[in-house]
KETORKE-802555 format. One line per 8 residues: their letters; for each residue x negated, y negated, z of N, C-alpha, C. Coordinates in steps of 0.2 Angstrom, whole numbers, plus 5000, padded with zeros to 4 digits. Atoms other than C-alpha are relative to their C-alpha. Layout:
BEGIN
A) X,Y,Z,X,Y,Z,X,Y,Z; ...
END
This chain:
BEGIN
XXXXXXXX) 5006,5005,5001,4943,5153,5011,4994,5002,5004; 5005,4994,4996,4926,5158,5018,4998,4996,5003; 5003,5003,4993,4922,5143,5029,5008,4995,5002; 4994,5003,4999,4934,5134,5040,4999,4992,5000; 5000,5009,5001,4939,5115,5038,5004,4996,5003; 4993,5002,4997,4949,5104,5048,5000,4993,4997; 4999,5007,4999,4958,5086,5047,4999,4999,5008; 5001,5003,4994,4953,5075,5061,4999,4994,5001
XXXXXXXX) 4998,5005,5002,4955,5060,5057,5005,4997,4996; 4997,5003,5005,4968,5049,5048,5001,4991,5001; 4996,5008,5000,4971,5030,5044,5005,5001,4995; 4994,5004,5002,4984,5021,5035,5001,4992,5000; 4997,5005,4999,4987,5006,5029,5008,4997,4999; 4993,5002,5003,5003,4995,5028,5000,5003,4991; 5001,5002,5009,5010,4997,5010,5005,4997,4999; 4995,5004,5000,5019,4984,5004,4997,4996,4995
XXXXXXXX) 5004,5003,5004,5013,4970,4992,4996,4994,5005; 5005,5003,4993,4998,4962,5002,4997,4995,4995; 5005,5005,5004,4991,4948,4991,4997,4995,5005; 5001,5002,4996,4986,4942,5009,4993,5000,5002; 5004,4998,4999,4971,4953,5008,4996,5002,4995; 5003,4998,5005,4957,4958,4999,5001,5007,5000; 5000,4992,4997,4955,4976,4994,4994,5002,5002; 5007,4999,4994,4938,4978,5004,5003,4998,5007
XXXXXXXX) 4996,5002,4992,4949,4972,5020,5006,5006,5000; 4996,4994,5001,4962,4984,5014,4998,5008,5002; 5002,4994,4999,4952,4999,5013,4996,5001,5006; 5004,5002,4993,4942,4994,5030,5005,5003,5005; 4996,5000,4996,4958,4995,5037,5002,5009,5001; 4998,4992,5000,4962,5013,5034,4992,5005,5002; 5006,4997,4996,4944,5018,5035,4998,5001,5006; 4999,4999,4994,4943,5012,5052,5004,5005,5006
XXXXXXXX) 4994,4994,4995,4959,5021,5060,4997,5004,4999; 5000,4991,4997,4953,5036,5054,4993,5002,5002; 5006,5000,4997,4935,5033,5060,5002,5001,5009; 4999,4999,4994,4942,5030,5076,5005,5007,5003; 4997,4994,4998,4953,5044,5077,4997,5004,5001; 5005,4995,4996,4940,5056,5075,4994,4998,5003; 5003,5001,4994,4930,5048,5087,4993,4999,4996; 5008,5000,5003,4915,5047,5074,4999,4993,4997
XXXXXXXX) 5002,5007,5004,4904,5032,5065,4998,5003,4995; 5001,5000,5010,4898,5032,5049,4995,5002,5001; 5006,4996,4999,4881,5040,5056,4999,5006,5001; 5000,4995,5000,4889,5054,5057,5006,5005,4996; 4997,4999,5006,4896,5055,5040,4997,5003,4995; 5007,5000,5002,4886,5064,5028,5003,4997,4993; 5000,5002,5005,4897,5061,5012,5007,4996,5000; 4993,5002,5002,4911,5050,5004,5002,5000,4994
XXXXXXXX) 4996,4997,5005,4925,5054,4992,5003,4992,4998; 4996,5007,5002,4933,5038,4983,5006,5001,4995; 4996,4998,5006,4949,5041,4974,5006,4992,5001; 4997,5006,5000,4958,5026,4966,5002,5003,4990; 4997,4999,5007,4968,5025,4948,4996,4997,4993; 5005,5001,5005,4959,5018,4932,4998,4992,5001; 5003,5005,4997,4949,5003,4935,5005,4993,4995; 4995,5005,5005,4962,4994,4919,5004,5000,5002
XXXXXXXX) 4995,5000,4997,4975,4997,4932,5002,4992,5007; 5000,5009,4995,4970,4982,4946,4993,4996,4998; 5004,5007,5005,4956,4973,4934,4993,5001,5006; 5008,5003,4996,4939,4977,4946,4996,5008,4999; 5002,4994,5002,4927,4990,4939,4995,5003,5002; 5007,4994,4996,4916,5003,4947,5000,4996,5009; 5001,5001,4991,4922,4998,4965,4997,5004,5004; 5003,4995,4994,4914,5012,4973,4993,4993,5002
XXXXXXXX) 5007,5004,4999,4898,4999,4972,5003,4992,5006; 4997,5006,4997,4909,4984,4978,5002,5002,5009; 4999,4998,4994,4917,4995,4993,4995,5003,5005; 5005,4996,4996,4900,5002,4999,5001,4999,5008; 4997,5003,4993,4904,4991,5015,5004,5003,5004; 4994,4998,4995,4919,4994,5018,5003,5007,5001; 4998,4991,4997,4919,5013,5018,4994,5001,5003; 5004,4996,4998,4904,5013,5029,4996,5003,4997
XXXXXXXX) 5000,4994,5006,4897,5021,5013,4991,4997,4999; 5007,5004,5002,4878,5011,5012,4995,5005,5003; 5005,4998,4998,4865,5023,5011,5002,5011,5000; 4995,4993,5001,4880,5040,5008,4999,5002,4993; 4997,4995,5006,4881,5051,4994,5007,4996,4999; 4992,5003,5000,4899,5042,4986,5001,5004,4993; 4997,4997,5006,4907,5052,4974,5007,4997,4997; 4997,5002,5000,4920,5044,4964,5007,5005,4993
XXXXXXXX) 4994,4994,5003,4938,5057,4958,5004,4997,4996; 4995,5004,5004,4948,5051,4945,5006,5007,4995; 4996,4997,5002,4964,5061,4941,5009,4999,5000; 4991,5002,5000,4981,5051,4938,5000,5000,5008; 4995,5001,4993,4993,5048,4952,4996,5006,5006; 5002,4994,4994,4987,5065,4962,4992,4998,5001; 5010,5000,5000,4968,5060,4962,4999,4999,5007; 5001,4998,4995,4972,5057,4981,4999,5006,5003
XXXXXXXX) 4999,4994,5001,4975,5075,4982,4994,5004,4999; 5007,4998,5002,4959,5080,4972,4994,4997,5005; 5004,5004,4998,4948,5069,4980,4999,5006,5010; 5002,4997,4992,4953,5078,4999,4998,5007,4999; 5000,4995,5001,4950,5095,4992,4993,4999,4996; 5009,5001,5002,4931,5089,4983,4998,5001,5006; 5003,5003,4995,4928,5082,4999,4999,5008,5007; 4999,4993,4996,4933,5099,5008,4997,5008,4997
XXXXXXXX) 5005,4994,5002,4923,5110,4997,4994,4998,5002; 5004,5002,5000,4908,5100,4999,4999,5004,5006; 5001,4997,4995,4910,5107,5016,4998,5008,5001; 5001,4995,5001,4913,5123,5012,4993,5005,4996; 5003,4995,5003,4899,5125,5001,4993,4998,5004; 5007,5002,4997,4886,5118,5015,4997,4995,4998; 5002,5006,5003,4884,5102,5007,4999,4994,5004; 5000,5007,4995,4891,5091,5023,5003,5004,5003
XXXXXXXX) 4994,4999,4992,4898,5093,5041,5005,4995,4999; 4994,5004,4999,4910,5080,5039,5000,4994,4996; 4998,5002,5004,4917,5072,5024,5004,4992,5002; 4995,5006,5001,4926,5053,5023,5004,4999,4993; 4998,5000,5007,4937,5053,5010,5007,4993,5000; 4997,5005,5001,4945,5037,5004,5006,4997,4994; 4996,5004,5005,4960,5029,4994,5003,4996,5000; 4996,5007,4997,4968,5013,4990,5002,4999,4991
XXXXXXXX) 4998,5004,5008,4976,5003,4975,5002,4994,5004; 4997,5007,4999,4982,4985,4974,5003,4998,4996; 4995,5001,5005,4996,4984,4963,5003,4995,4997; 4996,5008,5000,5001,4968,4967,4994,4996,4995; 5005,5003,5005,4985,4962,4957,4999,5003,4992; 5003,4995,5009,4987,4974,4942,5008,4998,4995; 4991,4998,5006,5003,4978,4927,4998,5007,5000; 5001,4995,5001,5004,4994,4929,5005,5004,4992
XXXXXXXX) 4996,4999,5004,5019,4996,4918,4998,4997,4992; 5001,5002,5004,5011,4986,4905,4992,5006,4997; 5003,4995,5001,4995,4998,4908,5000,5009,4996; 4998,4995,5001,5003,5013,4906,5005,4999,4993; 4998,5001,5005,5011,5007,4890,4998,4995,4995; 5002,5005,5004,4999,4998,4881,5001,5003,4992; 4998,4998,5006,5000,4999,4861,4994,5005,4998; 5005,4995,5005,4991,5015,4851,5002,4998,4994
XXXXXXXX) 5002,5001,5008,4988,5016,4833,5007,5007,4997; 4996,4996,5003,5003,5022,4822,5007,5003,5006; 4993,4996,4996,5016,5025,4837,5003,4993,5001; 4999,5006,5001,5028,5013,4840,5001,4996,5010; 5000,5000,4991,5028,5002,4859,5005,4998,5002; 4995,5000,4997,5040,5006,4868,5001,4994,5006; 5000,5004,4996,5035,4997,4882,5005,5005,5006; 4997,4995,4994,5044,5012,4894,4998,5002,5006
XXXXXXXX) 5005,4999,4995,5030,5014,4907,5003,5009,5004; 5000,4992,4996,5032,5033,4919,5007,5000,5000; 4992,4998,4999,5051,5032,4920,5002,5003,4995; 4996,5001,5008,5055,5031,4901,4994,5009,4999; 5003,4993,5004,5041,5048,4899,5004,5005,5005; 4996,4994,4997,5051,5056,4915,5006,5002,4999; 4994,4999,5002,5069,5053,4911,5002,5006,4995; 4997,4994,5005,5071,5065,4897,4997,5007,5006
XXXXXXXX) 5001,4993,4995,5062,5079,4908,5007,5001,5006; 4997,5000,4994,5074,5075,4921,5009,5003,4997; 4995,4998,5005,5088,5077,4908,5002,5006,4999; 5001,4994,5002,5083,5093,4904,5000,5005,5007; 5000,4995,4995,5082,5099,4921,5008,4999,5002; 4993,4997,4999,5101,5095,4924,5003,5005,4997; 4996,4993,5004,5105,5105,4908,4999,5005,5001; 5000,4994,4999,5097,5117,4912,5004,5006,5007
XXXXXXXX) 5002,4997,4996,5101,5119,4931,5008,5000,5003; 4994,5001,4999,5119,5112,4928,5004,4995,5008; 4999,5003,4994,5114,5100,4945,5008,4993,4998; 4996,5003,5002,5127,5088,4948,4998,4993,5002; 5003,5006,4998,5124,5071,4947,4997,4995,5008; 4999,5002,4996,5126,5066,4965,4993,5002,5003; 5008,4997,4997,5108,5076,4969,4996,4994,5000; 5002,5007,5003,5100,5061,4962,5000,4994,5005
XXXXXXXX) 5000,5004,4995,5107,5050,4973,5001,5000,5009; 5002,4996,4993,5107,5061,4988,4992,4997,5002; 5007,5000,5001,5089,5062,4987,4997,4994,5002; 5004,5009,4999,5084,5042,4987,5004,5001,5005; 4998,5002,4994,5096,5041,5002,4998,5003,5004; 5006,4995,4994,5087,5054,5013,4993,4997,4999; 5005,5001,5000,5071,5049,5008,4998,4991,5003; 4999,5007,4999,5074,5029,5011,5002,5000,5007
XXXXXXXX) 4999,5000,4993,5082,5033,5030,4995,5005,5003; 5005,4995,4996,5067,5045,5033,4995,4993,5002; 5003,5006,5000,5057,5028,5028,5000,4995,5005; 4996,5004,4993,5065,5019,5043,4997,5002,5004; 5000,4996,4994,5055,5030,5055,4990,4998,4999; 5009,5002,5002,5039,5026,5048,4998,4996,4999; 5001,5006,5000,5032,5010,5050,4994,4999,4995; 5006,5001,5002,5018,5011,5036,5004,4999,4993
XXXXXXXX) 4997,5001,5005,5032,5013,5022,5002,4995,4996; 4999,5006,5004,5035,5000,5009,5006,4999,5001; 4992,5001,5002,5054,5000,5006,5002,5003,5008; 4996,4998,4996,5064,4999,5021,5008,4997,4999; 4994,5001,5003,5081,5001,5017,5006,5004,5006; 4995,4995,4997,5092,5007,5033,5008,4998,4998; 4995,5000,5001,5107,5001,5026,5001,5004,4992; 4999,4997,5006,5106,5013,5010,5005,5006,5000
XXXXXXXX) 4995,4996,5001,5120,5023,5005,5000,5005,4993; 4999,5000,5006,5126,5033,4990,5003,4998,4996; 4996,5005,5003,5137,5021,4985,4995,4995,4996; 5006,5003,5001,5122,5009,4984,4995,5003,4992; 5002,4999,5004,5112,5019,4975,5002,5001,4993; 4994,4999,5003,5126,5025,4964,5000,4993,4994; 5000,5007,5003,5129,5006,4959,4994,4994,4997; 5005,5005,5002,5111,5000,4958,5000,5002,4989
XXXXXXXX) 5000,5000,5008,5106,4996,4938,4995,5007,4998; 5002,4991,5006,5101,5012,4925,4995,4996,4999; 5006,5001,5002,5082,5009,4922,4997,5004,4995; 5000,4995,5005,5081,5025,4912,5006,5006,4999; 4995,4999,4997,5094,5034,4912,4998,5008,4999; 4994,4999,4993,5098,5047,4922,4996,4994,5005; 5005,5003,4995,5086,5035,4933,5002,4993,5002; 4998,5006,4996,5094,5021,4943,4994,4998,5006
XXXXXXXX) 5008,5004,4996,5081,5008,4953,5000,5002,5004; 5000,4998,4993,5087,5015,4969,4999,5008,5002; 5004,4993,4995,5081,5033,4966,4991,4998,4995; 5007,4998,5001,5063,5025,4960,4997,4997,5004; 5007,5002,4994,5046,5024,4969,4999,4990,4997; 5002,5004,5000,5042,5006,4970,4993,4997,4999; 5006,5002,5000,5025,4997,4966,4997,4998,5006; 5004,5003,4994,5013,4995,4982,4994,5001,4999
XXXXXXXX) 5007,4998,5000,4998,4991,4988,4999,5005,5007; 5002,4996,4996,4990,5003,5000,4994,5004,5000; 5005,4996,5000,4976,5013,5008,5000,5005,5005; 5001,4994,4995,4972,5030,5016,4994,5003,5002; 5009,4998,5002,4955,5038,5021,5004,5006,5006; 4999,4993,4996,4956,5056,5032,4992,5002,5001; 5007,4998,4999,4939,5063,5039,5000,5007,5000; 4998,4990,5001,4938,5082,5035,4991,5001,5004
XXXXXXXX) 5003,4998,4995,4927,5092,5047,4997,5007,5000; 5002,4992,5000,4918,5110,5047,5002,5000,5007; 4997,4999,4995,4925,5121,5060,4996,4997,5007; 5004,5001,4995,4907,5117,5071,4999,4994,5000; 5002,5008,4998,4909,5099,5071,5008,4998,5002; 4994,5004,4999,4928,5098,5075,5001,4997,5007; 5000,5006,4992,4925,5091,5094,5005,5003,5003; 4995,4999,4994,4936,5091,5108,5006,4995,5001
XXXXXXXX) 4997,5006,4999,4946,5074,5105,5006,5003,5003; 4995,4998,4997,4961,5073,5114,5006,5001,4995; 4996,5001,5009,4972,5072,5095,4996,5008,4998; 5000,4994,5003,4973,5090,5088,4997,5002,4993; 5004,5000,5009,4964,5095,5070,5005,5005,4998; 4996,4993,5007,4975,5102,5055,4997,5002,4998; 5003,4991,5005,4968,5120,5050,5001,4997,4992; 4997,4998,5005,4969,5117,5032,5000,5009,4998
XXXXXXXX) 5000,4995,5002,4974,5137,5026,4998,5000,4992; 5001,4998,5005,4973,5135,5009,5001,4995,4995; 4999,5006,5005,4973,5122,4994,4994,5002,4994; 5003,4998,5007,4968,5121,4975,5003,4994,4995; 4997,5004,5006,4972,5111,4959,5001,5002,4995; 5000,4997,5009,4976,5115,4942,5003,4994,4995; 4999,5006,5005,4977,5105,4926,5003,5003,4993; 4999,4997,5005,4986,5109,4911,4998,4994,4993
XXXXXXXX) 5002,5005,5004,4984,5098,4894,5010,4998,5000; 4992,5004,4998,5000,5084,4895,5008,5000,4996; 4996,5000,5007,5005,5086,4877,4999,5006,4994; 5002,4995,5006,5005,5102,4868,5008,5004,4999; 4994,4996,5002,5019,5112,4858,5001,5007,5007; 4999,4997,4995,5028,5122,4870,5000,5000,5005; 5001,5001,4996,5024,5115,4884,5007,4997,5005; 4994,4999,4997,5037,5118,4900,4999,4992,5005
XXXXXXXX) 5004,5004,4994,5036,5100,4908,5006,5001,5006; 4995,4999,4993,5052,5104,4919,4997,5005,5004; 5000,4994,4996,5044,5120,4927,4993,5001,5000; 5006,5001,5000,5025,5114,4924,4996,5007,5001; 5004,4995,4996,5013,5130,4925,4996,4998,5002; 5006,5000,4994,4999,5122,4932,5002,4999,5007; 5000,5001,4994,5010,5116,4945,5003,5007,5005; 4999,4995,4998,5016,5134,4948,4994,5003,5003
XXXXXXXX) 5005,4996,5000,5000,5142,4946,4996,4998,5008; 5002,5003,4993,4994,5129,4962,5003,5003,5005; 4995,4997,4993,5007,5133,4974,4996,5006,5000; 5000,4994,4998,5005,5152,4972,4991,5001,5000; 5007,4999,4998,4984,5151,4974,5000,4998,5007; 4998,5003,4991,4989,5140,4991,5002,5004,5003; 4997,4998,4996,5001,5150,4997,4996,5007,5002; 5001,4992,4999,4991,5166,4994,4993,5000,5006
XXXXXXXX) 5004,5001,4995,4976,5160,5003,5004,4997,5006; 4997,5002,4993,4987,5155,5018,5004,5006,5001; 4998,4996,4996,4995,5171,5019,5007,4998,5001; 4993,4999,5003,5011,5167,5013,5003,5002,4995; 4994,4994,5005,5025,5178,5006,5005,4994,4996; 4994,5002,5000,5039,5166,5007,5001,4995,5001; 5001,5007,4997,5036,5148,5008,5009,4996,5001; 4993,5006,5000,5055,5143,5006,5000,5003,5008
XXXXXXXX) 4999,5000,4993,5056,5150,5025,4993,4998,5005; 5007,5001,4995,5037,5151,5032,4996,4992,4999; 5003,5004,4999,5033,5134,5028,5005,4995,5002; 4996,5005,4997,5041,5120,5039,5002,4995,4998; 4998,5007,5005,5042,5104,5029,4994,5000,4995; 5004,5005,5006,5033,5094,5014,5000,4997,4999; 5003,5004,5000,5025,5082,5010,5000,5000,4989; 5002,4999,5005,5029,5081,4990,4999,4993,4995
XXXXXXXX) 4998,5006,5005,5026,5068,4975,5005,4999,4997; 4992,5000,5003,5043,5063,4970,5000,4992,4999; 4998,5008,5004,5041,5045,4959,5007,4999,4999; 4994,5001,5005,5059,5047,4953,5004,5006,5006; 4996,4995,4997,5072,5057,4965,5001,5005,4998; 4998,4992,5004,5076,5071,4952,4994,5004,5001; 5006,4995,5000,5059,5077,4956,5000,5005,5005; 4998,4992,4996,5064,5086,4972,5000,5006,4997
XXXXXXXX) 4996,4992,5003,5073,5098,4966,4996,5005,4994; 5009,4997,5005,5060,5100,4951,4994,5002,5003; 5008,4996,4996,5044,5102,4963,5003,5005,5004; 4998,4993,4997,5057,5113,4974,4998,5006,4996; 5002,4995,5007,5056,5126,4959,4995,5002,5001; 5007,4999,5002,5041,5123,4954,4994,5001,5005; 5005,4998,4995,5030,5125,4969,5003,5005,5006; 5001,4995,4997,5039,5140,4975,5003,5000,5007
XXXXXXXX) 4998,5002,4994,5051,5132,4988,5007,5001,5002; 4992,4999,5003,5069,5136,4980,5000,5004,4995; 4999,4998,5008,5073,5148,4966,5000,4996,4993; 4999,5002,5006,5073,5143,4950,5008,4998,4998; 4991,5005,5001,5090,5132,4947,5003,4999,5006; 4994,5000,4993,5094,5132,4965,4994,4993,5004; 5003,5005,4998,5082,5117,4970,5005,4996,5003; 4996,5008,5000,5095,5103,4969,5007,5004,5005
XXXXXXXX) 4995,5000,4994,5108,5114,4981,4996,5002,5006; 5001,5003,4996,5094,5113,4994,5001,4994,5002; 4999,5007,4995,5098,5095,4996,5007,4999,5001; 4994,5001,5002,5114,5097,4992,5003,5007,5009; 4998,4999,4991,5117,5107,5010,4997,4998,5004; 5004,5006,4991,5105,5097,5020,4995,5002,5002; 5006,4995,4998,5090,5109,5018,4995,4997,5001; 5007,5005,5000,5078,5094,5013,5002,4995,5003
XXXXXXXX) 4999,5005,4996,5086,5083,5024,4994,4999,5007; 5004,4998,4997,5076,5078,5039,5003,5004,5006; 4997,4994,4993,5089,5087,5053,5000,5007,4996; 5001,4991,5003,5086,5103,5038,4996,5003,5003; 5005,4995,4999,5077,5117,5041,4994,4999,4997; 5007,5002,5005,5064,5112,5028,5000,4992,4998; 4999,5008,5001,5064,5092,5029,4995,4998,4995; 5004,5001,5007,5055,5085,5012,4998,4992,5001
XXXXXXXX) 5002,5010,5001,5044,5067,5013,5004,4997,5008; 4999,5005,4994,5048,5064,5032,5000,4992,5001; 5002,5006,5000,5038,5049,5029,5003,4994,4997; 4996,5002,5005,5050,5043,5015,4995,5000,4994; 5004,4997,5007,5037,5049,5002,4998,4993,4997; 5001,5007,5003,5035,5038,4987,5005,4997,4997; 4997,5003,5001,5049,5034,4984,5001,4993,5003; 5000,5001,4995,5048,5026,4999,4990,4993,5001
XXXXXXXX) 5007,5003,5001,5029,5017,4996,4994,5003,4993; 5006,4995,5005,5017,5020,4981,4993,4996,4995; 5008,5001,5002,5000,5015,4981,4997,5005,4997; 5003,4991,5003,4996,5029,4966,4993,5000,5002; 5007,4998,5000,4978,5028,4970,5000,5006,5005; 5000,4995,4993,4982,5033,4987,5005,5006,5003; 4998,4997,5000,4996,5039,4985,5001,5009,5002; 5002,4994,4999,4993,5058,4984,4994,5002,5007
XXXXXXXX) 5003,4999,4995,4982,5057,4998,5002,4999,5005; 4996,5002,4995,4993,5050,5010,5007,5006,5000; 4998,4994,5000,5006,5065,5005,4995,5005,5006; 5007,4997,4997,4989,5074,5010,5000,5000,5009; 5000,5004,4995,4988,5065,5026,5007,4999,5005; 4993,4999,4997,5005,5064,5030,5001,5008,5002; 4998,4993,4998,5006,5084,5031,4996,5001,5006; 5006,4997,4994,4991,5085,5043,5002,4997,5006
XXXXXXXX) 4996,5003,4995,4999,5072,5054,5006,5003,5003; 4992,4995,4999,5014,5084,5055,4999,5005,5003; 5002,4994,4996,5004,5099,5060,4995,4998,5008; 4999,5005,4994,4997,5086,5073,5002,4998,5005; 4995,5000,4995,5011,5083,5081,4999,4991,5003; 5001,5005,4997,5006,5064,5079,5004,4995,4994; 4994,5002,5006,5020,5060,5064,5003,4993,5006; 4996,5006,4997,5028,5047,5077,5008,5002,5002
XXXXXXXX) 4990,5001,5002,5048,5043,5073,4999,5006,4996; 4995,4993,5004,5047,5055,5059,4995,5007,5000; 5002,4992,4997,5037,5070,5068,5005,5005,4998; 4997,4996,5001,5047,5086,5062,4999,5005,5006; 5001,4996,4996,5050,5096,5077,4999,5008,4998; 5001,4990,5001,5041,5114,5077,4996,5001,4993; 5004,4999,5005,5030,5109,5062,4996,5003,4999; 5006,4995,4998,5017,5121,5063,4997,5001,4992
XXXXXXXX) 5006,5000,5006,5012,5123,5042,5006,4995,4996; 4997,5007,5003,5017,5108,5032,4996,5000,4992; 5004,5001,5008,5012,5107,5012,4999,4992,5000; 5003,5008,5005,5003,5090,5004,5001,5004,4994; 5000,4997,5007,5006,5090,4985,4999,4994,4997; 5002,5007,5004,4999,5077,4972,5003,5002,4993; 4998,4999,5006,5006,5076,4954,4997,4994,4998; 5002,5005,5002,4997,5066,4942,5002,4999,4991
XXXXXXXX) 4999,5003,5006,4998,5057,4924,5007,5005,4997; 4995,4997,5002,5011,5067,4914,5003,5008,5002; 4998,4993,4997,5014,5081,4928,4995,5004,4997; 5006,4994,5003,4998,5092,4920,4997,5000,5005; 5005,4998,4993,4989,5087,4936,5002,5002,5007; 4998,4997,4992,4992,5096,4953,4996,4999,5005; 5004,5002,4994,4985,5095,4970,5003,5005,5005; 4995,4996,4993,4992,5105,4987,4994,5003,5003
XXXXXXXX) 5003,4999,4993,4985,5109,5003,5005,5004,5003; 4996,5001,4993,4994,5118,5017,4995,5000,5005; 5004,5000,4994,4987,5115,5034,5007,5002,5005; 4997,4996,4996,4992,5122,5050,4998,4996,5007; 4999,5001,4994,4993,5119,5068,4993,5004,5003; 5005,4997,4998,4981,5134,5071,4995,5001,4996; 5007,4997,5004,4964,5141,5065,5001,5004,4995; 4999,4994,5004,4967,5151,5050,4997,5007,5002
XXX) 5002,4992,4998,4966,5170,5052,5002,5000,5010; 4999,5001,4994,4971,5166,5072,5008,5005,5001; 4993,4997,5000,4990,5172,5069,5003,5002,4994
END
């Protein structure tokens, strides 16, 4: 990359279903933190990034103008990202080119949904012309893929529900997680009801609401606070089209083609050893082992036997969704940007309960609309080109 960029800020909101709050109180809240964390006000912002899901998702349109307030944003350049479930992801990566290309010293970049006030499932499955309505919402278009990848990789079913039990006691450690379930077993999961099948309730991401905001920083404005800045090394997105003859959605090329431009810019060989945890989008449990593959973290058919000895566990060697991911909370706006934000936290050393000890380069990953859209970051601990 030819200029350096840090994180230096993060908020977080709770995510849960908050009908308590408005979403301008919601995104103030995460704004805040991460205003505070990096020790800056709004007068020393030069632009902000807004990423949120489609405005027929929670019924209020062209909230960038509505939130001007509450992101501090009145009088800001506000740019507003829109790319499915990942558009957190894109949005931190707009906001860090800007820097890059001399545009701003120091970016805010913001996301939030409110789920509890939308349908998204009715959204995501409204009637078209000539097809017939399923009314299936994201489970019903990922189950077959999910399908496909056991045939292919001959996982055995118990991966599935491995997977949501590690993910859901990782949840327990993080107090910002929607679903806390310390009593989750495989028995449990096992036994909750078939929603799609293979896909039982207890390996899917729940609807939340939630907000995230991160401040990204050129190397000459990162300060001195006493809270450490994640180096991003390298990051990119790729997009493929969702629906075309031929098309590999168990092993997605754009989402290959992502990883391997990140890794290359960070000066990775080998990510299944040189990167210390992840931060991945996994709506549906089966997706582990699917993003393992696919971004270059497991061979090809051997994903599902890292969870399957403990590799993505959080006492593994490569701990996957510390935070409990999204299975674990999913406010899609912000989703992906909290992935984002959870990795930089990591390299930080200010993750809390679910800190990974010795985390030093940690990947963010966003997946969006029908798996065509990517997102990925890795940050580091140190200055790129340093070691």
């Amino acid at each position: 990359m030819s200029k350096r960029v840090a994180v230096v800020g993060v908020g977080q909101g709770k995510q849960a279903k908050r009908r308590e709050v408005s979403i301008a109180a919601m995104v103030y809240e995460a704004v805040a933190a991460a205003m505070a964390d990096a020790e800056v006000d709004s007068s020393q912002i030069d632009a902000v990034i807004l990423s949120k899901t489609p405005d027929l998702f929670d019924g209020v349109m062209m909230p960038e103008l509505y939130l001007a307030d509450a992101m501090g944003a009145v009088g800001l350049p506000v740019t507003r990202v829109f790319t499915g479930g990942s558009v957190g992801g894109h949005a931190a990566i707009y906001g860090a080119h800007l820097i890059q290309a001399g545009l701003a010293r120091r970016v805010l970049v913001v996301a939030y949904s409110k789920e509890s006030e939308g349908d998204f499932t009715w959204a995501l499955s409204r009637p078209r012309p000539f097809t017939p309505n399923l009314g299936a919402g994201a489970g019903g278009h990922f189950a077959p893929v999910i399908r496909e990848y056991i045939r292919r990789s001959g996982a055995p079913e118990h991966i599935g529900w491995q997977t949501a039990v590690n993910h859901r006691l990782n949840a327990t450690r993080n107090p910002y997680a929607h679903i806390q379930r310390p009593d989750i077993t495989i028995e449990k999961v096992r036994e909750s009801p078939m929603l799609w099948d293979p896909i039982r309730f207890l390996e899917s991401c729940p609807s939340s609401d939630g907000s995230c905001a991160v401040v990204l920083a050129a190397e000459e404005e990162v300060g001195s606070t006493p809270r450490p800045p994640a180096w991003i090394h390298g990051m990119a997105w790729r997009t493929e089209t969702g629906h075309f003859a031929g098309r590999d959605e168990v092993n997605p090329r754009a989402g290959t083609e992502c990883a391997m431009d990140v890794y290359q810019q960070a000066g990775i060989t080998d990510p299944a050893t040189e990167v210390d945890a992840a931060e991945l989008y996994i709506p549906y449990s089966w997706f582990e082992p699917i993003w393992l593959e696919n971004l270059g973290l497991a061979p090809i058919g051997e994903g599902w036997k890292r969870v399957d000895d403990g590799t993505t566990a959080f006492e593994g060697s490569q701990p996957i969704n510390a935070s409990g991911g999204v299975l674990s909370g999913n406010p899609t706006g912000a989703t992906g940007l909290i992935r984002f934000a959870e990795a930089a936290l990591q390299v930080r050393g200010l993750a809390g309960d679910h800190q990974v000890d010795g985390a030093r380069k940690v990947v963010g990953h966003a997946m969006g609309g029908a798996a065509q859209f990517h997102a990925m970051w890795l940050v580091g601990s140190e200055r790129p080109g340093e070691h």
